[in-house]
ZAGULUM-864930 format. One record per residue (C-alpha): residue in one letter; y, x, z. Coordinates in steps of 0.02 Angstrom, whole numbers. Each point is the difference from the previous one (the first is absolute). Layout:
['A'; [Y; X; Z]]
...
***
This chain:
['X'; [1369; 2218; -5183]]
['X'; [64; 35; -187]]
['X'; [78; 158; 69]]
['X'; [-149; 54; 72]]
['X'; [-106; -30; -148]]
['X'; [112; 94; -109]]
['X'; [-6; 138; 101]]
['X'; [-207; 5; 8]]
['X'; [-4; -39; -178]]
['X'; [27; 103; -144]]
['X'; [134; -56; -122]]
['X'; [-108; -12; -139]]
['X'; [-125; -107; 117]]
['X'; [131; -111; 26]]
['X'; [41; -20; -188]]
['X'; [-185; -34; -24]]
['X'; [12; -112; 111]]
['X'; [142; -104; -22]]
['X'; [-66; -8; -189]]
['X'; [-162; -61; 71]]
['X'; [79; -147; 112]]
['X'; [96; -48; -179]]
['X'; [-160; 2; -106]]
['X'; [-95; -120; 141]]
['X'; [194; -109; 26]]
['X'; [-7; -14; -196]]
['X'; [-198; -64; -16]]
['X'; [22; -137; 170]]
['X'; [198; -49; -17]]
['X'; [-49; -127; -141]]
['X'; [-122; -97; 108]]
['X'; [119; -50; 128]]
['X'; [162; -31; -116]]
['X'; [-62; -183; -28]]
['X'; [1; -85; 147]]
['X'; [147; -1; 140]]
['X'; [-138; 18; 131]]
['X'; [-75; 152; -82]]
['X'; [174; 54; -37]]
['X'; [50; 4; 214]]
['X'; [-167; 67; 5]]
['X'; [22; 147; -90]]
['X'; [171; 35; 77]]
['X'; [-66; -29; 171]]
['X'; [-146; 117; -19]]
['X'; [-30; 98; -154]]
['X'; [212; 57; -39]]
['X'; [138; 37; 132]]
['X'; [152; -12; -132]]
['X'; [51; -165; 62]]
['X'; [-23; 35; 206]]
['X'; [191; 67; 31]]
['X'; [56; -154; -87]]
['X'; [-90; -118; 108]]
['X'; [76; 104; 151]]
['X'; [174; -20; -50]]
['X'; [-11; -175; -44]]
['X'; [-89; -28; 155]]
['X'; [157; 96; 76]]
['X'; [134; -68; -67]]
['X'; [-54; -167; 30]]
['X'; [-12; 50; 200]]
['X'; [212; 55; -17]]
['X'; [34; -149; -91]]
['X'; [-55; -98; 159]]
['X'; [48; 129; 128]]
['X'; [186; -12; -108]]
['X'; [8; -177; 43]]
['X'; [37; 51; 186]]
['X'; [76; 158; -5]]
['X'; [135; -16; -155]]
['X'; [90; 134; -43]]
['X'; [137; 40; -127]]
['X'; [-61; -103; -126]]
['X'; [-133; -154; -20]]
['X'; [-124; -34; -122]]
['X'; [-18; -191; 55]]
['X'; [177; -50; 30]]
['X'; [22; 70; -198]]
['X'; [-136; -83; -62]]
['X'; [28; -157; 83]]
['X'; [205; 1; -39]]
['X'; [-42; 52; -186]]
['X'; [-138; -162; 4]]
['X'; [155; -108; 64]]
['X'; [108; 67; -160]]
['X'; [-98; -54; -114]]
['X'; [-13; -163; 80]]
['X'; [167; -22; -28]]
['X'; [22; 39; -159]]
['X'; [-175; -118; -42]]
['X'; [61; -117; -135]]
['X'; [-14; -133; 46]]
['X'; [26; 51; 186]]
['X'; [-117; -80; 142]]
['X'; [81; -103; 127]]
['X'; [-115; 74; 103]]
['X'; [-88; 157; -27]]
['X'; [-45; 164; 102]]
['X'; [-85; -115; 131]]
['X'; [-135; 119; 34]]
['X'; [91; 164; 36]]
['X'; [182; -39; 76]]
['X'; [-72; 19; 180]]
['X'; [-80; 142; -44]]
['X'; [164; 77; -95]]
['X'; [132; -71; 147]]
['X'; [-130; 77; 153]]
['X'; [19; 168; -126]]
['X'; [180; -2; -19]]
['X'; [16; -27; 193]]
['X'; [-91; 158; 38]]
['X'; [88; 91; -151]]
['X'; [152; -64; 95]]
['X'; [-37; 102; 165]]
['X'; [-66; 163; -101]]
['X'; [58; 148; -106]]
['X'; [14; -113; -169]]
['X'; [99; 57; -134]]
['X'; [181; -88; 26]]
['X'; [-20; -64; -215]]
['X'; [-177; -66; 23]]
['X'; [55; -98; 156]]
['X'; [143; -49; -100]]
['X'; [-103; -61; -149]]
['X'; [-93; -90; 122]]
['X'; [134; -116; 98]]
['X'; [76; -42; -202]]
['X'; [-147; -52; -77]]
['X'; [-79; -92; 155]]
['X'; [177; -85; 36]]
['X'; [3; -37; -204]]
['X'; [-186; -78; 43]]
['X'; [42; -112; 132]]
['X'; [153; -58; -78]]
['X'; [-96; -88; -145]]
['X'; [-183; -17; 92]]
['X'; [-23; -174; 69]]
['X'; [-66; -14; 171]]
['X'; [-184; -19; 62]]
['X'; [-84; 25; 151]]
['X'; [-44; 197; -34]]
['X'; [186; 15; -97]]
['X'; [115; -96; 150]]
['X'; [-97; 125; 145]]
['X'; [51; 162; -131]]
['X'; [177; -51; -33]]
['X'; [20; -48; 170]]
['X'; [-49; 189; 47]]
['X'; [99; 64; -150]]
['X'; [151; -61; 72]]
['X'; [-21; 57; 151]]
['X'; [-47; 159; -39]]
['X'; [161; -24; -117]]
['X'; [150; -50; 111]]
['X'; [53; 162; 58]]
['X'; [-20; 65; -191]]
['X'; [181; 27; -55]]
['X'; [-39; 47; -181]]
['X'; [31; -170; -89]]
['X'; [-30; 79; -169]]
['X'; [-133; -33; -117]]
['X'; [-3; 143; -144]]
['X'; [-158; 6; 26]]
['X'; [-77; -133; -85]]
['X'; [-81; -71; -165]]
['X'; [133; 21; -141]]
['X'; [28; -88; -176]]
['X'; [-79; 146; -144]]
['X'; [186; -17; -85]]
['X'; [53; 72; 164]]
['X'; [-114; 148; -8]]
['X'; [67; 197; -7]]
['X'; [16; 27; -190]]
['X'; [-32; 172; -94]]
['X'; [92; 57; -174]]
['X'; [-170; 77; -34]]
['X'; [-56; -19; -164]]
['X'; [-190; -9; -60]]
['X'; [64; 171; -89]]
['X'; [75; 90; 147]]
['X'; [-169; -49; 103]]
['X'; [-107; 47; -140]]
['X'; [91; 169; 16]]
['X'; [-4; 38; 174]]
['X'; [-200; -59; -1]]
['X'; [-18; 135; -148]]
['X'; [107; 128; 105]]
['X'; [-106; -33; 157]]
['X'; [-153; 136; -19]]
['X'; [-118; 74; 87]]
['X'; [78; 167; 38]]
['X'; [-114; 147; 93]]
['X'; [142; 131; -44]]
['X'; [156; -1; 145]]
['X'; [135; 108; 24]]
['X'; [-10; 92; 160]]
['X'; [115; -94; 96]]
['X'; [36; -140; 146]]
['X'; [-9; -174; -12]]
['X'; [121; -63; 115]]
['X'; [-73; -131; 120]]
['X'; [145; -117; -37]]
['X'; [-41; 0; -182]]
['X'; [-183; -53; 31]]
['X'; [54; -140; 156]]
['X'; [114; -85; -136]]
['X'; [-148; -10; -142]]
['X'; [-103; -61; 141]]
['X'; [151; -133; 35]]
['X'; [-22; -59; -183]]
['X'; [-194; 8; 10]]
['X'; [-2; -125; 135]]
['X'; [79; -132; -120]]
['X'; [-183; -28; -84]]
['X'; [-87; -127; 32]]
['X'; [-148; -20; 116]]
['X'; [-132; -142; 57]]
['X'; [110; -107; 121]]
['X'; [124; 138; 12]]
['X'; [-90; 101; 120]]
['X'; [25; 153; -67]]
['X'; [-156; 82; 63]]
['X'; [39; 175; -45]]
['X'; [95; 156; 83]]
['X'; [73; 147; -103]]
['X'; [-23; 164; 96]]
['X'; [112; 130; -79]]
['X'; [-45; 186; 23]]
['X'; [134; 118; -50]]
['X'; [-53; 154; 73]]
['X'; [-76; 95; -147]]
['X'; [-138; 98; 94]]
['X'; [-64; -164; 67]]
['X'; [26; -81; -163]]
['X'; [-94; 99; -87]]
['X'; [-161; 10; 150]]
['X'; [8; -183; -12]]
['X'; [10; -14; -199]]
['X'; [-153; 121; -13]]
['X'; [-112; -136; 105]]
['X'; [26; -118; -153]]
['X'; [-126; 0; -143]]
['X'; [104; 60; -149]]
['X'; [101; 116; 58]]
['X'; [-50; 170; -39]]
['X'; [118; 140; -72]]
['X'; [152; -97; 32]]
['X'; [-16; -76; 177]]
['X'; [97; 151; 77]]
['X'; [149; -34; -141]]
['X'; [40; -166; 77]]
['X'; [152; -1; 129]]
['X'; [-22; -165; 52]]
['X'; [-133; -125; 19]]
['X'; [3; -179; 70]]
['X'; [-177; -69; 43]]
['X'; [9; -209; -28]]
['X'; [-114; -67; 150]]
['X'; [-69; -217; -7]]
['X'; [-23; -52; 164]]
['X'; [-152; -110; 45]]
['X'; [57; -81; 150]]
['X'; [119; -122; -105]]
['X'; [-133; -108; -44]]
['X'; [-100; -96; 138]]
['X'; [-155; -42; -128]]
['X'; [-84; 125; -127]]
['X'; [30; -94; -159]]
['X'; [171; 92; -1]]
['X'; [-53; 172; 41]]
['X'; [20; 50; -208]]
['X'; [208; -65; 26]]
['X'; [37; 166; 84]]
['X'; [-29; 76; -165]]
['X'; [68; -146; -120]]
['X'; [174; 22; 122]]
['X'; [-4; 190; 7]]
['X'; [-20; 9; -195]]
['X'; [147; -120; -27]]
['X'; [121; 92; 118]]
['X'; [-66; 175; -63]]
['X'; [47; -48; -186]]
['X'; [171; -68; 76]]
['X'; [17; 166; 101]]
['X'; [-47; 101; -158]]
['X'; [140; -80; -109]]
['X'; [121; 22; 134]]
['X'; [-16; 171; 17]]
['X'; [43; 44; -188]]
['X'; [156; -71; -4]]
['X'; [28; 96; 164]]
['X'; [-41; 163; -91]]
['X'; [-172; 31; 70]]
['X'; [-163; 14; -89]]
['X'; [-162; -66; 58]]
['X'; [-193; 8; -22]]
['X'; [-121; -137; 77]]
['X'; [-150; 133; 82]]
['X'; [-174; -72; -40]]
['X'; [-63; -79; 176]]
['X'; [-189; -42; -7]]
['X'; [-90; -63; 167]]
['X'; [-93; 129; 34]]
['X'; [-63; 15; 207]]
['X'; [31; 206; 34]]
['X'; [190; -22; -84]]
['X'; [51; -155; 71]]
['X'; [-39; 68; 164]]
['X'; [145; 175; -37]]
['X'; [89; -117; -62]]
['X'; [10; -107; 175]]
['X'; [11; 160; 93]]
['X'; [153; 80; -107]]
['X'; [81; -161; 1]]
['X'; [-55; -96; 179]]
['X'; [-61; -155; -70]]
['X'; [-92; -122; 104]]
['X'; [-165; -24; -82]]
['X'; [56; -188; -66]]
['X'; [148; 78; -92]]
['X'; [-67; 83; -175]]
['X'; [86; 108; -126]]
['X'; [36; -82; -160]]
['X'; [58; 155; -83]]
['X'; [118; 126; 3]]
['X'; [124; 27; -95]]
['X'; [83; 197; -67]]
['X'; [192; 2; 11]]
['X'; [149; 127; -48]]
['X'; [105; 64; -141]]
['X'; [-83; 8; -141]]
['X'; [-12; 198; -103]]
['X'; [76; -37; -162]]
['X'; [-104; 114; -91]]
['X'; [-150; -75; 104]]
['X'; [-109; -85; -110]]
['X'; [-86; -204; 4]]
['X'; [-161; -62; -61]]
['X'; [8; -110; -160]]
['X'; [-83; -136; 85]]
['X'; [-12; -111; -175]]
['X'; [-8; -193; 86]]
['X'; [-128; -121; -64]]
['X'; [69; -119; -142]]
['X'; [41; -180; 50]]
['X'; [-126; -88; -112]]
['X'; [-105; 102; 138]]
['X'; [72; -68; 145]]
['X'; [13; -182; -27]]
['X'; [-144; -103; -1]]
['X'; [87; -180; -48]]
['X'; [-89; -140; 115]]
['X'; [-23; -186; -88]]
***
């Protein structure tokens, strides 16, 4: 219908006219921004910016519960529930009893993850922490039936080890980073627009990814997927979709798009962790690829209906999984030059709570 208009319409009628929806949005939007109802109301009726949220929350809730039966590589409720048991364990003081109401669920979920395509580390993760669980857990009703189907599920398991559990902090990996080497590489990480013409090996990206997975994310679900383009032509097609990008989209030779995906979460209180997650590991990812010689720059991603839409066709997204942002990779031109970017002052960022 849009297209159709557009083509009936003069251009300048159409200016006139999206300046006389804003005048008439400007003079009503007050009324309804004090009240929830009025609020829904006004997003229901009067403004469509919301409506392809609602979809893909809608979606991805649907997967979540069609994932529940037909698991694949990897699932979102065996990680949530295994990361839930973790931090039982490590609850001081620990419970005699705890994870009562979800170690049915989490044993009937590792038996199916048992019988699909699950990653061999999650599945190991799995049978460590649940046999670290049930070594400590005393026995109810509920926790007797699950261990009793844990170790049955268990006896023809031969791998006895159990790396994969809660550790002491002293026993952490530890870094000979100093708060003056970080401070450096944080002030050598800039945007840069300006990139040598020349590949970026797909190796190179997979292992910045590898170190980008390390962030943290809500119950370690890591709702996110990194889809790396390093065909120029179609880096550069897809990097001119983004908002942002003009004069320098065709200078990028590489371009990973960061995509949250909705069907992680069964309720829609969490539908805003896609982009908490994707921001952690995209900082993470960021880092990692200046010490691997590669410059970056985050590409402005506003939800906007007509771009989202390219976007899902260039990259085959399901309408549930939504682009966080994409991110401009490569080699940076030496003589290439970086925006200033002078940061805020601290005083400006802290607001002390009493």
């Amino acid at each position: 219908m849009k297209a159709i208009i557009k083509k009936i319409l003069a251009p300048s009628v159409i200016l006139k006219l999206k300046y006389f929806i804003s005048l008439v949005d400007n003079k009503i939007f007050p009324f309804f921004a004090h009240h929830a109802f009025l609020s829904s109301f006004y997003y229901c009726f009067l403004n469509r910016k919301f409506y392809r949220e609602h979809k893909a929350v809608l979606q991805g809730r649907l997967h979540y519960r069609n994932s529940l039966e037909n698991i694949e590589q990897s699932s979102f409720l065996l990680r949530r529930n295994i990361h839930r048991l973790e931090k039982g364990l490590i609850m001081k003081p620990r419970r005699e009893v705890f994870a009562q109401a979800y170690i049915t669920e989490t044993l009937n979920c590792y038996q199916q993850c048992l019988f699909a395509k699950v990653c061999e580390e999650e599945l190991k993760w799995t049978h460590d922490v649940l046999t670290a669980y049930f070594k400590v857990v005393s026995d109810t009703a509920v926790i007797a039936t699950a261990r009793k189907l844990f170790f049955a599920l268990d006896k023809n398991n031969t791998n006895s080890s159990t790396n994969y559990v809660p550790y002491s902090y002293k026993d952490r990996t530890s870094a000979d980073v100093s708060t003056v080497q970080l401070e450096q590489l944080f002030k050598q990480r800039r945007s840069v627009r300006w990139f040598q013409q020349k590949p970026v090996a797909l190796s190179t990206i997979e292992k910045a990814i590898e170190l980008a997975a390390l962030a943290p994310s809500a119950c370690n679900r890591q709702p996110f997927t990194f889809h790396v383009i390093t065909d120029q032509e179609k880096a550069h097609n897809i990097a001119k979709i983004a908002v942002g990008t003009a004069g320098f989209a065709e200078n990028i030779p590489a371009l990973l798009a960061i995509v949250g995906d909705l069907s992680a979460y069964p309720l829609e209180r969490d539908r805003h962790v896609v982009y908490i997650d994707s921001g952690l590991a995209a900082m993470q990812l960021m880092l990692a690829l200046e010490t691997l010689g590669l410059s970056s720059c985050p590409l402005n991603w506003p939800d906007i209906e007509n771009l989202e839409l390219k976007m899902a066709t260039q990259l085959e997204l399901p309408y549930y999984q939504k682009p966080i942002m994409l991110l401009a990779v490569g080699y940076a031109d030496p003589d290439g030059e970086i925006p200033y970017s002078q940061k805020k002052k601290t005083k400006l960022l802290i607001k002390e709570v009493h």
